[in-house]
C-alpha angles and dihedrals in degrees: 000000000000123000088261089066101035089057084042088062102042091052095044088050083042089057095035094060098031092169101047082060108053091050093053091045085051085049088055090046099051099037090051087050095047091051095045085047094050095050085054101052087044092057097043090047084054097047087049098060092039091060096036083056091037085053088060090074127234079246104069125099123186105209108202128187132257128291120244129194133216124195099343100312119104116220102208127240124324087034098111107053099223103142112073130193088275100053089059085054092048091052092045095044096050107024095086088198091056116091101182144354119218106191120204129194125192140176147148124291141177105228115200135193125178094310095341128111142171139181108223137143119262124208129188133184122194118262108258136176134159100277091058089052091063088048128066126215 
């Protein structure tokens, strides 16, 4: 059978099953669009999160406390709650390279609500803005 006939054939059973395909032909269309959607969220997702790492800064450094240990097991670093506010002024005050502290403090708590209640860990930062950065406490 030679490629004349065999084209011959595929638009006669074309015309033959006109719904069949027009429904495959809506299944192409809309895979084709899902997949191509799909890509598309994907890379905008992806940008997102680059630019949201790239907006920390490659100049930020993050100083926890020591680590402490209890009965053998070693609770990794900021355990042990050794740097204190004053500590994050003093660095800020007499380290020229550094343009502003921001001192957190965190802890455990027991939040309740009507006769709720939950046990969580609660962490705060000071308040800074710009103004406080040319300022010193």
């Amino acid at each position: 059978m030679n490629l004349w006939a065999s084209a011959r054939i595929a638009v006669r059973a074309l015309r033959v099953n006109k719904l069949r395909s027009a429904l495959t032909m809506l299944g192409i269309v809309i895979g084709v669009g899902a997949v191509i959607t799909m890509v598309a969220v994907g890379s905008g997702a992806q940008a997102r999160v680059a630019e949201q790492i790239a907006s920390l800064g490659s100049n930020m450094i993050v100083i926890l406390s020591g680590s402490s240990t209890a009965g053998g097991v070693r609770l990794g670093s900021g355990s042990q709650l050794t740097i204190t506010e004053e500590d994050a002024w003093a660095i800020q005050r007499e380290i020229p390279l550094v343009e502003a502290a921001a001192p957190s403090m965190r802890g455990g708590g027991q939040v309740v609500y009507g006769n709720l209640n939950w046990s969580t860990q609660v962490q705060g930062v000071t308040p800074w803005t710009w103004v406080d950065q040319l300022r010193f406490p």
